[in-house]
N, CA, C and O atoms as a GROMACS GRO file, in nm:
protein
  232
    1UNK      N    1  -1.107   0.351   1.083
    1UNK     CA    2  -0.998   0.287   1.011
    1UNK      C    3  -0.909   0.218   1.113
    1UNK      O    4  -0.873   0.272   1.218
    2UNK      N    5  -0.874   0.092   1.075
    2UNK     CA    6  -0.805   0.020   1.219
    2UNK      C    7  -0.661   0.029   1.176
    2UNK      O    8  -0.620   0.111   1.095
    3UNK      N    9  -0.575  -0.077   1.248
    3UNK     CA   10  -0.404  -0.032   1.195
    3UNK      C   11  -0.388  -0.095   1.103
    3UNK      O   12  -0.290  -0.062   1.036
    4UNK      N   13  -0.453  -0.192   1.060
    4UNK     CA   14  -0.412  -0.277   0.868
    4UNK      C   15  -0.458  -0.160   0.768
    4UNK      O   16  -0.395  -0.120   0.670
    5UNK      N   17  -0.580  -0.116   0.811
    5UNK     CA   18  -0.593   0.009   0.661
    5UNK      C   19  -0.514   0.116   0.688
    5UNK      O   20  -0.510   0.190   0.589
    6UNK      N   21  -0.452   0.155   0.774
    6UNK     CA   22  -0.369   0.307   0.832
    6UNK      C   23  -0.199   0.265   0.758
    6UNK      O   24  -0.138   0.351   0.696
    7UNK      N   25  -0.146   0.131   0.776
    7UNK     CA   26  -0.020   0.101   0.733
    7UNK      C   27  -0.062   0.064   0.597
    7UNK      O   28   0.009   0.133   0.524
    8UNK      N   29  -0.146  -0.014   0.517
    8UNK     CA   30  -0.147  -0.030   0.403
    8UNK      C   31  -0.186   0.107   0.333
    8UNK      O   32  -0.110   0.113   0.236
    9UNK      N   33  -0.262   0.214   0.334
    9UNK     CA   34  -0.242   0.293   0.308
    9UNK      C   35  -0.120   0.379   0.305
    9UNK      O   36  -0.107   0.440   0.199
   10UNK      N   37  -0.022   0.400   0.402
   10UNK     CA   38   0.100   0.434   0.423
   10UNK      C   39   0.194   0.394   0.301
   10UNK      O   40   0.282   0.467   0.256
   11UNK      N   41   0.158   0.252   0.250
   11UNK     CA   42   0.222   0.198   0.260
   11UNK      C   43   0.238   0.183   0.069
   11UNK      O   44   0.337   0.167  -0.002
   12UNK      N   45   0.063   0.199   0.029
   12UNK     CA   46   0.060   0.258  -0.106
   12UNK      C   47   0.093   0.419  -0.133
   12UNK      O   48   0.114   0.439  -0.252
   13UNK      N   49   0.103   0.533  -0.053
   13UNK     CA   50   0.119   0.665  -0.082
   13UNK      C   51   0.258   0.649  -0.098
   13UNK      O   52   0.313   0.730  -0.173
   14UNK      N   53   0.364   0.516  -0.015
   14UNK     CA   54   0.498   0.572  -0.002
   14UNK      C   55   0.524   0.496  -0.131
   14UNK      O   56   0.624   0.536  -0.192
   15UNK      N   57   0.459   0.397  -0.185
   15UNK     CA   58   0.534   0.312  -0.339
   15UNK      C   59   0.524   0.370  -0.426
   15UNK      O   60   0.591   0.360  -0.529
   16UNK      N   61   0.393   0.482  -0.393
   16UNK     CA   62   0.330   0.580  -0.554
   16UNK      C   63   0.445   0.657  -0.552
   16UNK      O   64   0.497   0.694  -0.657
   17UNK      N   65   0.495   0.687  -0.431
   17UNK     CA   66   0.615   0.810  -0.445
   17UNK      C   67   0.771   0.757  -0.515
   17UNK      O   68   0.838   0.824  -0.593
   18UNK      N   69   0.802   0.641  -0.472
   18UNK     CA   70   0.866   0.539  -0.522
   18UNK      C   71   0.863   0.533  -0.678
   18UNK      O   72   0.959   0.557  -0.752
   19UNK      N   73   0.754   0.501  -0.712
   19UNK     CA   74   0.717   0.481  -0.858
   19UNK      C   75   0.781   0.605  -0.920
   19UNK      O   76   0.888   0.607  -0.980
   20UNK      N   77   0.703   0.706  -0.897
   20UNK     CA   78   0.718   0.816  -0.956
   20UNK      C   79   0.844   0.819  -0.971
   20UNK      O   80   0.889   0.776  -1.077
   21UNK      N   81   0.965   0.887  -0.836
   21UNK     CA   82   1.086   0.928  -0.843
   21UNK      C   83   1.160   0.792  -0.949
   21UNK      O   84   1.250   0.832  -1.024
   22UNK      N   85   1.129   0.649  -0.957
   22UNK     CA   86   1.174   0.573  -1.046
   22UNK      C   87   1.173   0.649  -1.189
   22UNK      O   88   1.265   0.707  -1.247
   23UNK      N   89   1.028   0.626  -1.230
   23UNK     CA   90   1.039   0.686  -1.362
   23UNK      C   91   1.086   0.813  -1.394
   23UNK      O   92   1.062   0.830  -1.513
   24UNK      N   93   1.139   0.905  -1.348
   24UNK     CA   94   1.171   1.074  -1.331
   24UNK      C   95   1.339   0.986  -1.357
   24UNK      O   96   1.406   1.034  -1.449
   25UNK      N   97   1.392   0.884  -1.294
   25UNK     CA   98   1.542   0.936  -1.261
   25UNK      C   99   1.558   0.817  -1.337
   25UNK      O  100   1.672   0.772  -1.324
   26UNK      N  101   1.477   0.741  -1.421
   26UNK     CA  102   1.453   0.578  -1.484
   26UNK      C  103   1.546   0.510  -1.452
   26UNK      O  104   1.638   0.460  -1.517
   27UNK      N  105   1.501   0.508  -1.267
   27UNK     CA  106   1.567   0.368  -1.221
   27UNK      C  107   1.415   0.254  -1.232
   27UNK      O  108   1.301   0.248  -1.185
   28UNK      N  109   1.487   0.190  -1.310
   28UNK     CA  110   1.346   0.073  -1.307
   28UNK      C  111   1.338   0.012  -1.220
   28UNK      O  112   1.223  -0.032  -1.211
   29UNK      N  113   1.422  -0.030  -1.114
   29UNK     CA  114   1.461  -0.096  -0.984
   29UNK      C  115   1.330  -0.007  -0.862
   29UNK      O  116   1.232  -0.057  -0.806
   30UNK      N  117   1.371   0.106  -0.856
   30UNK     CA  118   1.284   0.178  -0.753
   30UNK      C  119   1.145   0.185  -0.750
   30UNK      O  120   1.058   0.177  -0.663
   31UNK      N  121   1.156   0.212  -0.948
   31UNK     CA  122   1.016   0.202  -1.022
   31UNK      C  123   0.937   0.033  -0.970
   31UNK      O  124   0.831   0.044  -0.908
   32UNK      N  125   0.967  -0.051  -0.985
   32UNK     CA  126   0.951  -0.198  -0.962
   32UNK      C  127   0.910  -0.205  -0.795
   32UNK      O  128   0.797  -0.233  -0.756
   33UNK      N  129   1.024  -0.174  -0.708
   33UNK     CA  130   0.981  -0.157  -0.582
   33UNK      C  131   0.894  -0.071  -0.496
   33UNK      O  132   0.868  -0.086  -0.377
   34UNK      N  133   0.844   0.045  -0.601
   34UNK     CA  134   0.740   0.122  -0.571
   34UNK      C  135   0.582   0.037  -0.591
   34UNK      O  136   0.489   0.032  -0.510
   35UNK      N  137   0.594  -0.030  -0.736
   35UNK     CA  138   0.503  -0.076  -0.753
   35UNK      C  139   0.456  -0.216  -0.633
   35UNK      O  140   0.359  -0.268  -0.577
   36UNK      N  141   0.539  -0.220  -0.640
   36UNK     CA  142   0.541  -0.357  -0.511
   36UNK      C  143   0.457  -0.325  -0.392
   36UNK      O  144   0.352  -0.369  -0.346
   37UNK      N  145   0.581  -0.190  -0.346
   37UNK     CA  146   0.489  -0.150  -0.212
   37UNK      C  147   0.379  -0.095  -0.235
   37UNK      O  148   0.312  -0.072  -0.135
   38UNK      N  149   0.322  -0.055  -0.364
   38UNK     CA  150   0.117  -0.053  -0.382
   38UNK      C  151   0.055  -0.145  -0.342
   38UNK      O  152  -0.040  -0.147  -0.264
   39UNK      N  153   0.108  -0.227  -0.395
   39UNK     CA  154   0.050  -0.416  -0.420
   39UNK      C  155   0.018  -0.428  -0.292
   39UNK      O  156  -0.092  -0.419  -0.239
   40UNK      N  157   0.172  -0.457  -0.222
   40UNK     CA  158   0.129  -0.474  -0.052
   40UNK      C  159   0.016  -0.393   0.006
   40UNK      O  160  -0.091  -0.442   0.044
   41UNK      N  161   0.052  -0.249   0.008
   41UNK     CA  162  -0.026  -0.191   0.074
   41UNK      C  163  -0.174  -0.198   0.080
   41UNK      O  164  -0.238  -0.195   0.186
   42UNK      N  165  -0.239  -0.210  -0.068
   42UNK     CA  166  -0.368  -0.262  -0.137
   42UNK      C  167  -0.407  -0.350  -0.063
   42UNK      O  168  -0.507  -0.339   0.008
   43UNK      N  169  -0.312  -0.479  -0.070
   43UNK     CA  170  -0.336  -0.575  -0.012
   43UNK      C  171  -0.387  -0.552   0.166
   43UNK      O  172  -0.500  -0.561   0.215
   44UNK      N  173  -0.279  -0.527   0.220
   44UNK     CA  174  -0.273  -0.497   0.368
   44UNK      C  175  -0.455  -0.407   0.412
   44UNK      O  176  -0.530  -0.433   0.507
   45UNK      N  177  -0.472  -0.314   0.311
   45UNK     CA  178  -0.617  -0.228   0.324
   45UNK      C  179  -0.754  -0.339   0.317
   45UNK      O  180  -0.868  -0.319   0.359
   46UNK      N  181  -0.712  -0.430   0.268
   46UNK     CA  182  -0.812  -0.497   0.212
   46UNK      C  183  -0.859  -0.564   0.311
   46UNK      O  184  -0.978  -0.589   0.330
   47UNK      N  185  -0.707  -0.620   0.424
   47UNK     CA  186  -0.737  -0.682   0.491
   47UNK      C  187  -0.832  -0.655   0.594
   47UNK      O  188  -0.935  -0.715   0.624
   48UNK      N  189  -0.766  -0.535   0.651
   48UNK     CA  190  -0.819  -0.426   0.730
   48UNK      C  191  -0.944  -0.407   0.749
   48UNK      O  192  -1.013  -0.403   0.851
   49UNK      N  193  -0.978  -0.391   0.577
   49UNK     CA  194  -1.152  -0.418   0.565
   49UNK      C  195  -1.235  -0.524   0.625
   49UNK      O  196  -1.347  -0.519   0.675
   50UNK      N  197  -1.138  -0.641   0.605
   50UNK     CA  198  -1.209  -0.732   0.627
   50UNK      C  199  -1.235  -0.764   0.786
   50UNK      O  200  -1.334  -0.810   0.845
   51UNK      N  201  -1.144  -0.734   0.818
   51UNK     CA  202  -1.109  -0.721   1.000
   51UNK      C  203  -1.240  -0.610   1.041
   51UNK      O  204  -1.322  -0.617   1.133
   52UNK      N  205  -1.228  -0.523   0.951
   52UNK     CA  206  -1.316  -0.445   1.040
   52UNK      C  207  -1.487  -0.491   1.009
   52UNK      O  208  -1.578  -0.469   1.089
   53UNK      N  209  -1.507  -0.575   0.840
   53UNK     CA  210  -1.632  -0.593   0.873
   53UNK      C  211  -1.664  -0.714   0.960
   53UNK      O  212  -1.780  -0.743   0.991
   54UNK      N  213  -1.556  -0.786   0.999
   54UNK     CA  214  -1.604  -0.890   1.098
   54UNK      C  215  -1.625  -0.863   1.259
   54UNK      O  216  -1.713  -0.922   1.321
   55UNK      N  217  -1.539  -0.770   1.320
   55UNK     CA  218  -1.548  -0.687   1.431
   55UNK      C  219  -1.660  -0.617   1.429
   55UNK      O  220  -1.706  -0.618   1.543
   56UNK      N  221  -1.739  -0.545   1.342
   56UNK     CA  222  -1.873  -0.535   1.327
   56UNK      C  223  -1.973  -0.599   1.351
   56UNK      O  224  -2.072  -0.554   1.408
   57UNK      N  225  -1.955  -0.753   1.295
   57UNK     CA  226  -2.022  -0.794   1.328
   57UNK      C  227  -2.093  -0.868   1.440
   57UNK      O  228  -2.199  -0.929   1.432
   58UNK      N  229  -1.993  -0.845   1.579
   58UNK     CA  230  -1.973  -0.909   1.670
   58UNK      C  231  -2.088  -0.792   1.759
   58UNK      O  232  -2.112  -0.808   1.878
   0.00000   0.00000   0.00000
């Protein structure tokens, strides 16, 4: 796992937590910015992937 999948992962566990405490205390604001930082993080993993299957291929 290189450092794009290690922070995007980080990065979805900390929005899921986000999410959650949103809906528990229904701030929709936190809720919203949790979901966000999934998105990113997803994103960021994906990249990671891709980094790593091209470094593979070398």
């Amino acid at each position: 796992m290189n450092e794009d999948q290690t922070k995007g992962k980080t990065k979805d566990v900390v929005g899921s937590a986000k999410e959650t405490f949103g809906k528990a205390t229904g701030d929709d604001e936190t809720k919203r910015s949790g979901q966000a930082d999934q998105a990113e993080g997803k994103v960021q993993k994906g990249v990671g992937k891709v980094k790593d299957a091209f470094s593979d291929k070398k």
